[in-house]
N, C-alpha and C positions, 0 to 999 in steps of 0.2 A: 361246573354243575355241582347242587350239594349233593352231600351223600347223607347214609344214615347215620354216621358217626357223627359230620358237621350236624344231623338235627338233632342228636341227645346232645350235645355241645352244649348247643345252645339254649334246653330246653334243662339242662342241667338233671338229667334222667340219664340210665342206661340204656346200650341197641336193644336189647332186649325189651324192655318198658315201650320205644317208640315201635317196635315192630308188633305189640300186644296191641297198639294202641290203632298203628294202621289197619291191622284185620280185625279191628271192631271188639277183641276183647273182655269179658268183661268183669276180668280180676285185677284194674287199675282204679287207681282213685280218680273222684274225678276233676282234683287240682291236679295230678301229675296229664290228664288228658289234653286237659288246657291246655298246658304248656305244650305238650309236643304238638298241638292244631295250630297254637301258636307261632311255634319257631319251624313249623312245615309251609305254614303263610308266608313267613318274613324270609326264610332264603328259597321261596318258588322250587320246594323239593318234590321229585315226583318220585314214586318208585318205580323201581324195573319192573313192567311186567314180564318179561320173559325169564328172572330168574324167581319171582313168584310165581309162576306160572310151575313150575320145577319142584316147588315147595308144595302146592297145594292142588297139583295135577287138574287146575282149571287154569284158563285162558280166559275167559270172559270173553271171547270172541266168538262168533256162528258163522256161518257158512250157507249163501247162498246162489244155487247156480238156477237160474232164467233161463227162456228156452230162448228171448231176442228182445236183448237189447232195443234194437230201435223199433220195438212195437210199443206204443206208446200206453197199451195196456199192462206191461212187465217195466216200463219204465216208473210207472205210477204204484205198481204193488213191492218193487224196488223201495219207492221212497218211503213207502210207509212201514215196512219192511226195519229200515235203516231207523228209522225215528222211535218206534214201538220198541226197537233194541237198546237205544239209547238210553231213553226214558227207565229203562231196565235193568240199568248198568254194564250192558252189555257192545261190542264193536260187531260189523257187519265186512265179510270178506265176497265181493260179488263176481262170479265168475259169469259169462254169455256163453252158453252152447250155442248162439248161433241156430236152430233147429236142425244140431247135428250129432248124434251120437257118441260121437270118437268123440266128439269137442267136449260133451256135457262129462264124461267119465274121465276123460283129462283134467277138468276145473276139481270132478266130485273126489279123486286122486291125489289132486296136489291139495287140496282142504284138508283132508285125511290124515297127510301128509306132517300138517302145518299146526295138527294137535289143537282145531277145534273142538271146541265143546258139543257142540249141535249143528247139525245138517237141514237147511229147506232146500226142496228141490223141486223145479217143475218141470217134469222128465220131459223129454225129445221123444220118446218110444215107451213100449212097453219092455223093452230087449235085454236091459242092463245086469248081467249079473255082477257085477261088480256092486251095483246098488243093494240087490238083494244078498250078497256076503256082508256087506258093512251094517244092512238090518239084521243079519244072523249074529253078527259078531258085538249087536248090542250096543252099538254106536246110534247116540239119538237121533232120530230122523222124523221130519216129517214132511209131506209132500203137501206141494201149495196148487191151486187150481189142479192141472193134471195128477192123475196119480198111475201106478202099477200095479194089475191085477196079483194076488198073490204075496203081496209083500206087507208083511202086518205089520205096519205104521200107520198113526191116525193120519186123514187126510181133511184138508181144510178147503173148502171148493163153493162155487155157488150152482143153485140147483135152476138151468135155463127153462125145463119143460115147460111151465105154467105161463114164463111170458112168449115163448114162442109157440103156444098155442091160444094167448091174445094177440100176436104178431098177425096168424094168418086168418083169425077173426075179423082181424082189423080190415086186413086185404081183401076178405071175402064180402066182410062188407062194402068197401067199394066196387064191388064188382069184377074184381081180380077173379081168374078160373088159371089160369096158366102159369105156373108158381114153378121156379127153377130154382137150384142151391147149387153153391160152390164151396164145397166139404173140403174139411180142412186135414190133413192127412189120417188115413185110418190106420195108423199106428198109434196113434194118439187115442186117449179115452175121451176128452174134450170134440176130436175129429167125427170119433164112431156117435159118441153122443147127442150132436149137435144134428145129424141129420136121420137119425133114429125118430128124434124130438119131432122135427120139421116134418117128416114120411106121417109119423102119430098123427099130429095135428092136421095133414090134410084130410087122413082120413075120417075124423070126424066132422068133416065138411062133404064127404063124400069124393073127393077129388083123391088122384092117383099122382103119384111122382113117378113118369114116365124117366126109365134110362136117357134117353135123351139130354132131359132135364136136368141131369145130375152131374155134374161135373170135379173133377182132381184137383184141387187147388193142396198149395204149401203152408199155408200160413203169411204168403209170401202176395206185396201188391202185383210181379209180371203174372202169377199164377190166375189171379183175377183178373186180368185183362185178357191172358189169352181164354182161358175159359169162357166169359162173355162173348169173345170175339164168336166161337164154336157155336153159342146162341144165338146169338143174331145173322147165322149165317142159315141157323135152319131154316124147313119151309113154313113152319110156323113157330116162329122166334115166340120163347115166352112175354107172359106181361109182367112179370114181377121178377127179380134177380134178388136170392136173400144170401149173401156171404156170411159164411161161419165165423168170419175174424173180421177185423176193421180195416185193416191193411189189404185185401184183398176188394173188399167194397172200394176203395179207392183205384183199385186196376180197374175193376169195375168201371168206377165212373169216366176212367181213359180211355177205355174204349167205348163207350156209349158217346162219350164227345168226339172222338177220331171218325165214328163213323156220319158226324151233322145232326146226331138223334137229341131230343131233350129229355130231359128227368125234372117229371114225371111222366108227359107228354104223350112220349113216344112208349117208355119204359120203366120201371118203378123201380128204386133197388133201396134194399135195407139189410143191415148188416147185425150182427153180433158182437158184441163188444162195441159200448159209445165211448168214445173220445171228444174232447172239448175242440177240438178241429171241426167235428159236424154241424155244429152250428156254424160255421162260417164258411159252409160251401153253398153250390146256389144249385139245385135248393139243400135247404141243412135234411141232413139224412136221418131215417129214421132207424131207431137202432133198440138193441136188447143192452141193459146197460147191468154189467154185475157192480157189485160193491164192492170196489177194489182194495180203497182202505181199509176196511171192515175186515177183508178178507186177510190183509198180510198183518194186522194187528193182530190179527188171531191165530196166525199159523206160529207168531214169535208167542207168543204166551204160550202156546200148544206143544213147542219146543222147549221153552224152559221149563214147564211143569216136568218133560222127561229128564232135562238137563239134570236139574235137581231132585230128584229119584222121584216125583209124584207121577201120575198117571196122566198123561198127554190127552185127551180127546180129539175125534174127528169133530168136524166143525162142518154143516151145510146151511149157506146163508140164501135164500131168494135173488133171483134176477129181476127186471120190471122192466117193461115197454115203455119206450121214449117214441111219443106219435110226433112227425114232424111232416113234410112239405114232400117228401121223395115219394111217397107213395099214391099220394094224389090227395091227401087232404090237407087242410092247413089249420092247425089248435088253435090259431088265435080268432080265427072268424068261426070255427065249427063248419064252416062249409066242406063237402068233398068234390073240387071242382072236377076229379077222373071219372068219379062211380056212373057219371048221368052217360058217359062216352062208353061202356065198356056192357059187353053183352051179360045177360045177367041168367042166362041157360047156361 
């Protein structure tokens, strides 16, 4: 492997000149610059980052930890995440909490650790002091989707109310009255929010969300299945099931199937967070879809503006309703074949 000696070698300059020349410099000429891009081309020289890293107390690398991996919502704000970095000059370190505390402060621990530059994080809880010392101690941070009340970091997130208050418009215009949610942990700001939003929105319809109605879910598909299960067993099972997450609509749809019911049928369910999966279930589901890309493109610019000492902004982008087949209508004819079935008292 070359070193930097072999590329002033061959560039017939000093270490000094090619290492002015690496960090961009700009008290070199610009025939001695040629030359070291040159002879950094011809023997495929790369430099160390870790003992630049040493030199100029930057890594060029960030740090982010995800609340679950195989939710294909943090899979997706992962990749954009990682590309947005690149394009930036920047590497991406991704740790999975798992939606579990001890996990996420272990990953946010060993990042720390590992003398990143910047921290995204999309907390498990509100709980983390560990989170909140590393914001005391001036370590950049910014949290993505979820955030922590109390911890002054911008937060980059999208704002659900406005579509889930076209969500149960939608519903009520078919003739929906009996509207259940499966709340996604209220540890969570995402959790508490999501059915704050949905409780709002009925009541401007005049409808109640009876306890009943309301159900524990994790973030997790068994959680939405056993929750539904707990529905449909009342005496008067709701007509609409709306999951806080996409992953739980899918328990959801397991149990609606296990028990010989159809959707929309028998039962209507739509969820929070779309995934390109819903379109290819039968029927494809109706969903609140945030802007994922958008959303992690913005939380890495929102981190390096702090990385590099400028002022980071909080970032709220819009969510928007995705009308499909689960609720009883169908976009592509305009017709609502459930609302003519469903009592409208």
């Amino acid at each position: 492997m070359a070193s930097i000696k072999d590329v002033a070698a061959e560039a017939g300059v000093s270490v000094a000149t090619v290492s002015r020349v690496l960090n961009g410099h700009p008290s070199v000429s610009e025939d001695a610059r040629q030359r070291v891009t040159a002879a950094v081309t011809a023997l495929g020289y790369r430099p160390n980052a870790v003992a630049r890293s040493l030199r100029t107390d930057q890594t060029r690398t960030l740090g982010l930890v995800i609340s679950d991996v195989l939710n294909p919502y943090f899979t997706e704000l992962a990749r954009s995440v990682e590309e947005e970095a690149r394009a930036l000059g920047y590497s991406v370190i991704i740790g999975n909490a798992d939606e579990r505390p001890d996990l996420q402060d272990h990953h946010v621990r060993t990042l720390l650790d590992r003398r990143i530059d910047g921290l995204l994080v999309s907390p498990t809880d509100g709980g983390s002091p560990l989170m909140l010392d590393a914001a005391r101690a001036g370590t950049p941070m910014v949290f993505v989707d979820r955030w922590i009340p109390g911890v002054d970091v911008p937060v980059v997130r999208s704002d659900g109310r406005e579509a889930v208050r076209d969500l149960v418009a939608h519903l009520h215009a078919l003739g929906h009255r009996r509207l259940a949610i499966i709340a996604g942990p209220a540890a969570t700001t995402t959790g508490r929010e999501r059915v704050d939003a949905f409780r709002e929105a009925l009541a401007a319809f005049g409808l109640e969300l009876p306890d009943a109605y309301t159900g524990q879910g994790d973030f997790q598909a068994e959680s939405g299945r056993r929750v539904t299960e707990g529905f449909l067993d009342l005496p008067e099972p709701p007509e609409v099931v709306f999951a806080a997450d996409n992953l739980m609509v899918l328990g959801a749809l397991d149990a609606v199937r296990a028990r010989g019911l159809r959707v929309p049928d028998d039962i209507a369910l739509a969820a929070f967070d779309d995934i390109r999966w819903f379109v290819h279930t039968d029927p494809p589901i109706t969903a609140i879809a945030q802007p994922t890309g958008e959303l992690g493109r913005a939380a890495v610019r929102a981190l390096i503006d702090r990385v590099e000492g400028r002022t980071g902004a909080s970032v709220t982008l819009p969510a928007r309703l995705v009308v499909r087949r689960s609720c009883g209508a169908d976009p592509a004819s305009g017709q609502n074949p459930t609302a003519v079935q469903r009592s409208t008292s």
